[in-house]
Every structure is written in C-alpha cells, then in structure tokens.
C-alpha positions as CSV (number, residue, x, y, z in Angstrom):
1,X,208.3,56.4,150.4
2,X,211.9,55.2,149.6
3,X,214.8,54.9,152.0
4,X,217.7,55.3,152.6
5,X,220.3,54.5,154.8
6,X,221.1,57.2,157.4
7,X,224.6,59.4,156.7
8,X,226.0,61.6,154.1
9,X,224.0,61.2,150.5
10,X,225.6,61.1,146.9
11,X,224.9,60.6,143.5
12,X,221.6,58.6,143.0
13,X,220.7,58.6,146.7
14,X,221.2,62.7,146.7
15,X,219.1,62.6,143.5
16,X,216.3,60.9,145.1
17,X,216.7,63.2,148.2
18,X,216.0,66.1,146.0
19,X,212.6,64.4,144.0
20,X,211.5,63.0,147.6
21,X,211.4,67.2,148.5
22,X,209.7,68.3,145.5
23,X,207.2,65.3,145.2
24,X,206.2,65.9,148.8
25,X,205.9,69.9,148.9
26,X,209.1,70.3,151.2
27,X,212.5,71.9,151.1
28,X,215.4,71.1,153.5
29,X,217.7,73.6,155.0
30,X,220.5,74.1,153.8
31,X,223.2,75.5,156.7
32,X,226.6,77.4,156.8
33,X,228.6,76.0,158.9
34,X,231.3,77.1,160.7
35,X,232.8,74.7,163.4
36,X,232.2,71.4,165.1
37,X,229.5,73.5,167.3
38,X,227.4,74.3,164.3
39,X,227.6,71.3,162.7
40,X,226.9,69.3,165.9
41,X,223.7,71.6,166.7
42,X,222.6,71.3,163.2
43,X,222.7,67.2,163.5
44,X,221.2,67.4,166.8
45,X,218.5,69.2,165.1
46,X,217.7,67.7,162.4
47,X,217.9,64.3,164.3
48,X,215.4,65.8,166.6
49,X,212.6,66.8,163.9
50,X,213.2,63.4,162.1
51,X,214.1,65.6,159.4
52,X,217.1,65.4,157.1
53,X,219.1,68.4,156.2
54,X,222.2,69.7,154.1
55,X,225.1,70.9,155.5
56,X,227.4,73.8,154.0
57,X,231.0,75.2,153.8
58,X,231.5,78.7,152.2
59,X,235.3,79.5,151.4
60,X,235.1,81.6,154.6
61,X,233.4,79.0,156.7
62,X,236.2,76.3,155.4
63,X,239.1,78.4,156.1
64,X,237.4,79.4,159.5
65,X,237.1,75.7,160.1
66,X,240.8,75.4,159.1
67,X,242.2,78.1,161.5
68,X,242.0,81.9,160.2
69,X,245.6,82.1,162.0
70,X,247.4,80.0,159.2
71,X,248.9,82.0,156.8
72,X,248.4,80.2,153.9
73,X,244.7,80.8,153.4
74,X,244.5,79.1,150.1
75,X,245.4,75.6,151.5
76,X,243.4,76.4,154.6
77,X,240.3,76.6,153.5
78,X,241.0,73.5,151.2
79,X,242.2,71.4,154.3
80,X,238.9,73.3,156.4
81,X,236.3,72.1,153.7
82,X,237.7,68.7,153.7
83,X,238.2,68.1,157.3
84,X,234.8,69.5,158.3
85,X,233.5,67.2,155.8
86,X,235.1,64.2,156.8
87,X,233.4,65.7,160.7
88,X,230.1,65.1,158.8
89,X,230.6,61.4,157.5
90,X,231.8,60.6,160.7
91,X,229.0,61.7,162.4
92,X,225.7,61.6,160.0
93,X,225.1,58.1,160.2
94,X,225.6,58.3,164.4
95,X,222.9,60.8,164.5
96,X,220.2,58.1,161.7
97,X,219.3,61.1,159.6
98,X,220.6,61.4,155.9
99,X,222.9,64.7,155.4
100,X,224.0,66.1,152.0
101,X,227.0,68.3,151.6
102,X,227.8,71.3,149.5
103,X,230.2,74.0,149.0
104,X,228.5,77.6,149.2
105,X,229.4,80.2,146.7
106,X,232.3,80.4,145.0
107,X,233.0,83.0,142.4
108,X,235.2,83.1,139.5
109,X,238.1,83.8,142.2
110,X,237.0,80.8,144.1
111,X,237.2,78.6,141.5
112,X,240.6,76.8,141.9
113,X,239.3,76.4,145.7
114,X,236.3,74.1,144.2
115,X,239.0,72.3,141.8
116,X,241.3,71.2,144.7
117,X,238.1,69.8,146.4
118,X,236.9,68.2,143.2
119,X,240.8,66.8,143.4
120,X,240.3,65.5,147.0
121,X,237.0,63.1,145.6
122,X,237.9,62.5,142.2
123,X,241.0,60.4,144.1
124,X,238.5,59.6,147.2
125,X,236.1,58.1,144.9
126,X,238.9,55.8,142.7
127,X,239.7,54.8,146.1
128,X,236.2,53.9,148.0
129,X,233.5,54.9,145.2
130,X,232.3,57.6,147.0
131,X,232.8,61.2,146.5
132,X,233.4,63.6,149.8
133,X,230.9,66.2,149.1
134,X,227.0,65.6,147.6
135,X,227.6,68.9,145.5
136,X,229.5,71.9,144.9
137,X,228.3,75.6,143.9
138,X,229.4,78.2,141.6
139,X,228.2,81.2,141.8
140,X,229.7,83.0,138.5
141,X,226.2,85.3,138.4
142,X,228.2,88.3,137.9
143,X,230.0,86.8,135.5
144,X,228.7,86.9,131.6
145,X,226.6,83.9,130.9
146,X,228.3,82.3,128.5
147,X,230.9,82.5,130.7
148,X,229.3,81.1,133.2
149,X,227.3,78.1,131.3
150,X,231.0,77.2,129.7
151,X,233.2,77.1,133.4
152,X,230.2,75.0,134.7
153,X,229.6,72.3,131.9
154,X,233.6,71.7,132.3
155,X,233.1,71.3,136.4
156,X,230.1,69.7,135.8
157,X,231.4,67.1,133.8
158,X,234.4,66.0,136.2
159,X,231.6,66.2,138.8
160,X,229.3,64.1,136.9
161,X,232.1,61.3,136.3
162,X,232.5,61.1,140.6
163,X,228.6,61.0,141.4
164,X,228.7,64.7,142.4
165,X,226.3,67.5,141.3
166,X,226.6,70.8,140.8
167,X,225.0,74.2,141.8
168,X,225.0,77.3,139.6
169,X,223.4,80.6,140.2
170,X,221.4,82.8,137.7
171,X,220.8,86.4,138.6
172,X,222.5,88.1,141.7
173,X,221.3,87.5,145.3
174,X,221.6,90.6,146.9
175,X,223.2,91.6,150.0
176,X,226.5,90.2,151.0
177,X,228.2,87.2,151.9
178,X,231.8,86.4,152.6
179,X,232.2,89.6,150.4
180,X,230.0,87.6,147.6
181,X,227.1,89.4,146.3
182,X,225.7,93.1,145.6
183,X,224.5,96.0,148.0
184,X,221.4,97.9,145.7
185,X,218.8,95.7,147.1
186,X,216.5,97.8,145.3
187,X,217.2,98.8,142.0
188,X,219.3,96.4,140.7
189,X,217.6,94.3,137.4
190,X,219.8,91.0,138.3
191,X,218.2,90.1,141.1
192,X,215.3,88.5,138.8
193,X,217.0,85.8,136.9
194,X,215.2,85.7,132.9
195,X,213.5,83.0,131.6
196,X,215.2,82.0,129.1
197,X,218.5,81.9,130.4
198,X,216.9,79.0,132.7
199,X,216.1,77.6,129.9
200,X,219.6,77.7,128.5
201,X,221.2,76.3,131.4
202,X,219.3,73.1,131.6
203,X,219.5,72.4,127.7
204,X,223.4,72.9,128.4
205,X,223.7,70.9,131.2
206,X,221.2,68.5,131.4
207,X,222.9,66.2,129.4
208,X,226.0,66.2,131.2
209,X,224.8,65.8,134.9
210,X,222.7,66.6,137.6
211,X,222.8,70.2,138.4
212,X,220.6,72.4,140.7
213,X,219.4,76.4,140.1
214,X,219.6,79.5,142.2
215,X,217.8,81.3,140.3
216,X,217.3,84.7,141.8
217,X,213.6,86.2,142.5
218,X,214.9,89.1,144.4
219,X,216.6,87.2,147.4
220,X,219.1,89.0,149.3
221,X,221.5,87.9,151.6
222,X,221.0,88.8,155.3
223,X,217.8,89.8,157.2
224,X,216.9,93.8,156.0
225,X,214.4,96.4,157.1
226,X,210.9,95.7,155.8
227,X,210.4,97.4,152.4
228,X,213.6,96.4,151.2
229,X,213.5,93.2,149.7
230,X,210.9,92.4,147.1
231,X,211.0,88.9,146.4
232,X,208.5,87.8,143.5
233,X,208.8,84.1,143.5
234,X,206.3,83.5,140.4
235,X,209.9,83.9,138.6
236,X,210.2,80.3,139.4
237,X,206.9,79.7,138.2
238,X,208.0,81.1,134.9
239,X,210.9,79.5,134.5
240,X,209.4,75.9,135.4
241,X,206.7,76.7,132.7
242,X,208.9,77.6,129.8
243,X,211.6,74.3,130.5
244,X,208.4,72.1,130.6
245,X,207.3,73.4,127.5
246,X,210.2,74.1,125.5
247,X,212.2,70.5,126.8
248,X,208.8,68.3,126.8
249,X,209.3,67.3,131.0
250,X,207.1,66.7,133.7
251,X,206.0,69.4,136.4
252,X,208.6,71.8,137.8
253,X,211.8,70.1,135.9
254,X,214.0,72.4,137.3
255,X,216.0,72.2,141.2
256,X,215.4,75.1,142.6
257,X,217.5,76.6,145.1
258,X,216.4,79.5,147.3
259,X,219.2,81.8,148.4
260,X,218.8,84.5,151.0
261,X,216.1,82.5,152.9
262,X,216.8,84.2,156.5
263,X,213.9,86.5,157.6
264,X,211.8,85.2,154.7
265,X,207.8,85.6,155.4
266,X,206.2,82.2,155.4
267,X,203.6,83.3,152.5
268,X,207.1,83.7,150.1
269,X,208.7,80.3,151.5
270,X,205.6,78.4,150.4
271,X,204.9,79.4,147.0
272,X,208.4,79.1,146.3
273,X,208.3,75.5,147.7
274,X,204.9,75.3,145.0
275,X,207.4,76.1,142.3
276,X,209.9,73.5,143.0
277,X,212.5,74.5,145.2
278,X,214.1,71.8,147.7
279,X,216.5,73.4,149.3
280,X,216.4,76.9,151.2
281,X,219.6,78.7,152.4
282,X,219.8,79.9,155.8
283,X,222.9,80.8,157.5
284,X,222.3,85.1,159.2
285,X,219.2,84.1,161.6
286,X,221.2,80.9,162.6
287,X,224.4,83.0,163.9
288,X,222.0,85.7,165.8
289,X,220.2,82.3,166.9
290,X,224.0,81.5,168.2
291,X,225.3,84.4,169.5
292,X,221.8,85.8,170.9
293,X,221.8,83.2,174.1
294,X,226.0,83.1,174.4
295,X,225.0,87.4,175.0
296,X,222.4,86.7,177.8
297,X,224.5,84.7,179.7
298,X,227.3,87.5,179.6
299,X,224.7,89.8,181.0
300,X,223.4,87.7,183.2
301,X,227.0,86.8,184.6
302,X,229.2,89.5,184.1
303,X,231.7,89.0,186.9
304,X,232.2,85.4,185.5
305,X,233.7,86.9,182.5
306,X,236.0,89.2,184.1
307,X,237.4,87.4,186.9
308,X,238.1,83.7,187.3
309,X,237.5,84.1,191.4
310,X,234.6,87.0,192.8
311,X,236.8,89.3,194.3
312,X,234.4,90.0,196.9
313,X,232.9,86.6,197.7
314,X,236.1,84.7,196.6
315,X,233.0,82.7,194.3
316,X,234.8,80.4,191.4
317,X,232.9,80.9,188.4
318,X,234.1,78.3,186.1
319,X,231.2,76.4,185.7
320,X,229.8,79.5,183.6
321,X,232.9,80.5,181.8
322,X,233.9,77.0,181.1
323,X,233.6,76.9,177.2
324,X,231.6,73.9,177.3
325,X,228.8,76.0,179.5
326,X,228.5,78.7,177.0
327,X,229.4,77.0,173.5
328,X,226.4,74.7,173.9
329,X,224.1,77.8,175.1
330,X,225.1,78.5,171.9
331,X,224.5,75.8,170.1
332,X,220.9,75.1,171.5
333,X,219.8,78.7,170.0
334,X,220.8,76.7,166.8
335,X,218.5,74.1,167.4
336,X,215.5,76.5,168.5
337,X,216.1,78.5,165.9
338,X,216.2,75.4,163.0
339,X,213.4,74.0,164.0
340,X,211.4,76.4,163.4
341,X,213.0,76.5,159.8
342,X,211.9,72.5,159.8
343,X,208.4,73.8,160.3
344,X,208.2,76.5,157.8
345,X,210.1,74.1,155.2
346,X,207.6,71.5,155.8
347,X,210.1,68.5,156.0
348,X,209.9,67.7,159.7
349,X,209.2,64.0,159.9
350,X,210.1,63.4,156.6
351,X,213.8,61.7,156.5
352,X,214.1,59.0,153.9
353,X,216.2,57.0,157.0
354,X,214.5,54.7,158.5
355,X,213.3,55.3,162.3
C-alpha cells in the first residue's frame, strides 16, 4: 500500500487517496463542519480508528465558522471557509492521519463564494505550491445540464491549473440542506441521475481534470421515516458500466460520491461502496450525535444551568456549566457516533500515513 505523509492531501496525493478507497472496497466520511469543536472531534476520531477522513465546509458552515453576527455574510463565509481551513492544515499533520478538504454544495447562487476561494489558492499556490482546499463542489443539479457541464469545465479548469479537483452533482438529493435541495422525497424523477448524462460529464471533463460524481440514486438529505427514501444504488452500477464501455476504462472509472449518507442501512452503503463510491456524506446523525449528550447533561443538571450558585445549598456549579465540560460532552458523541461510520465505511485501519 502507498503512503503518504500525514496532513491535508492535494492533487496527486488526493488522487491516490481516492484509488486507495476504491481499490480496497472502502469509502471515507466526508464531514460538515461547523467550528473548532467539530473539527477537533472529527480529527480525534479519525486519529483514533487509524482511519483518514475528509473534512467539509458548506456556505452555512463557513459563515457559521466566520461569525453569523457579521453583517457582511458574503465575505464571512469567505473568511469562515478559509480560516477553518487553515484550522485543518494546522492541525492534520499533529493528529498523523491524512485529511482532504472540500467545499459542500454550492449552487448557481453560491458560485462567486467558490470563485473567491478558488482566488484564495490560486495566489496560495503561486506562493507555496499548494492549494488550500483538496476540492470544491458544485451542485448546479437543478440547473440545466448544459448549464451545468459548461460552469464546471470553466471552474474545473482554473482548479485543474492549482492541483485542485472538483465535485459536481447529477440528479437532485433530496431533502434539504442549508436551504439546498428538494422536499418530494417520493415522487420526484431527479433523484435518479440517467446514464448517459454520467457519461457526458466524464467525456467533458475528463480531459480537463480530476473531478468526482454525486450522482443521485435516490439519496436524500437528513434521516426520514422508514418508507420514504428509496435508494436504488445499481444506478451506480449502470453508470460505471456504460463509461467503461463507451470510454474503453478499467472497472468502476467513475468517483462516486454518496450524498445523504445519514441513516443509510448498511446493505445500501455496501453495494454502493461495490459500485465505486469513496466518499459518503454525513453531517444530520453527527449533530444529533452532538447535541444528544450536551441534552443529557442539561437534564441531568438542571440547576447548573439556571443558577451559577444552588440557592439552597449555596453549591457552585461551574465545573458543569463551564463550556469546556459540556462542549467536549459534545464533541465525544461526535467520535461515538463516527466511528461507527468508520465501521460501516470499511476504512478503519486503513490511513495511507504511516503509523
């Protein structure tokens, strides 16, 4: 198996990430992130399961990150991205596991966001050589397609030229996120991405750069009631099929990225991983994972977060309302809650650092 060295991962090295997951059967999780608390637990974690893992920043994560009081929310979520990212290469190569790093979708709104990002490493990487971010997303999948294939062949190209990839989106994930995405779980034909316009996409932009696909098999954002999500992950299969026919490749040419992976039944998660997906969103069951343990404590200590002093046994109780005491309840449902997703991705024990 090849190495490599521990921290953030970019151009080849992200590359080789990505065939290191296919070749050996696994995915990695891919992680929205939030604050220094979520991307701390999800190091922690990963470290923990000898496992590496890719960290992600939606617009609404980034601006989160940069302080939802600033008015200026355009520049805020540029300056969140970057400075969560720069939290990342500070810290990746401390905790010896490798860590790639993406933007989360961006729609046709979002696009100037991804461009001033683009900006950042384009002048990062005349500078060091190195780009900021491993990849960035657009998710233009309401958007026509050749709308679509055209706005991502020009990104993809500037992206390309820094050592950066890109990830595109074919078909709608349903459900919602950062008020991206659609509601009829059921009935709605885009949730299964066609054939052909896989196909499309990776004679497009194949020759420009390395790209990855969300291609939609009926995912959906969120975790919903039983009976409402049908995902049909031979879609993959079919898509893999007719690129390796039509284009003359190997097994499984295309990247596959599984959106909506929260809640997913294990049966679903490893035929997709058959069909060539490395990387598996999962961002809903992390924040219950977050806020479930920060809620127990509350109920267990009420008082504590009502009055600084019992007012009937004159009891300090800053121990338990000390930030510190309930932020990292917190952030350990994160790490109970990912390693489990280490397990059912099959890449615990599998970093490409060396031990």
């Amino acid at each position: 198996m090849s190495q490599l060295n521990p921290g953030v991962v970019t151009g080849k090295d992200y590359q080789l990430l990505v065939k290191a997951a296919k070749e050996g059967g696994y995915a990695l999780p891919a992680v929205n992130v939030v604050g220094t608390n979520s991307i701390n637990a999800v190091l922690e974690t990963a470290a923990k399961n000898n496992s590496d893992v890719i960290i992600q920043l939606s617009s609404g994560g980034a601006q989160f990150y940069g302080g939802k009081g600033h008015t200026d929310t355009f520049n805020t979520r540029v300056l969140g991205a970057i400075s969560a990212a720069q939290h990342v290469h500070l810290l990746a190569e401390h905790y010896g596991i490798c860590v790639a790093l993406h933007t989360d979708h961006a729609n046709k709104e979002l696009i100037p966001w991804v461009e001033a990002l683009i900006e950042y490493s384009e002048d990062l990487y005349a500078d060091q050589g190195v780009p900021l971010f491993s990849s960035h997303m657009l998710d233009l999948s309401t958007e026509s397609l050749e709308f679509n294939l055209d706005e991502s062949k020009r990104l993809l190209k500037r992206l390309a030229k820094i050592d950066m990839s890109l990830e595109i989106e074919l078909g709608i994930t349903g459900g919602e996120e950062d008020g991206i995405g659609s509601e009829d779980n059921i009935n709605n034909p885009n949730l299964y991405t066609q054939s052909e316009d896989c196909l499309r996409a990776h004679q497009e932009l194949s020759p420009i750069g390395h790209y990855s696909l969300a291609a939609s098999f009926g995912n959906v954002h969120g975790v919903y009631k039983p009976g409402n999500v049908h995902l049909r992950p031979e879609i993959l299969k079919l898509a893999q099929d007719l690129v390796q026919q039509e284009c003359n490749t190997g097994l499984n040419p295309l990247d596959l990225v599984f959106h909506g992976g929260s809640g997913s039944e294990q049966h679903h998660i490893d035929e997709a991983l058959s069909h060539g997906v490395f990387k598996m969103n999962i961002d809903t069951d992390l924040q219950f994972a977050f806020a479930k343990p920060i809620g127990d404590l509350v109920e267990k200590h009420p008082k504590a977060f009502k009055y600084q002093v019992d007012p009937e046994t004159e009891q300090p109780y800053k121990k338990i309302y000390d930030p510190r005491n309930f932020l990292r309840v917190g952030e350990l449902g994160i790490c109970d809650r990912l390693s489990q997703s280490f397990i059912d991705l099959k890449c615990a024990g599998k970093s490409l650092a060396p031990i």
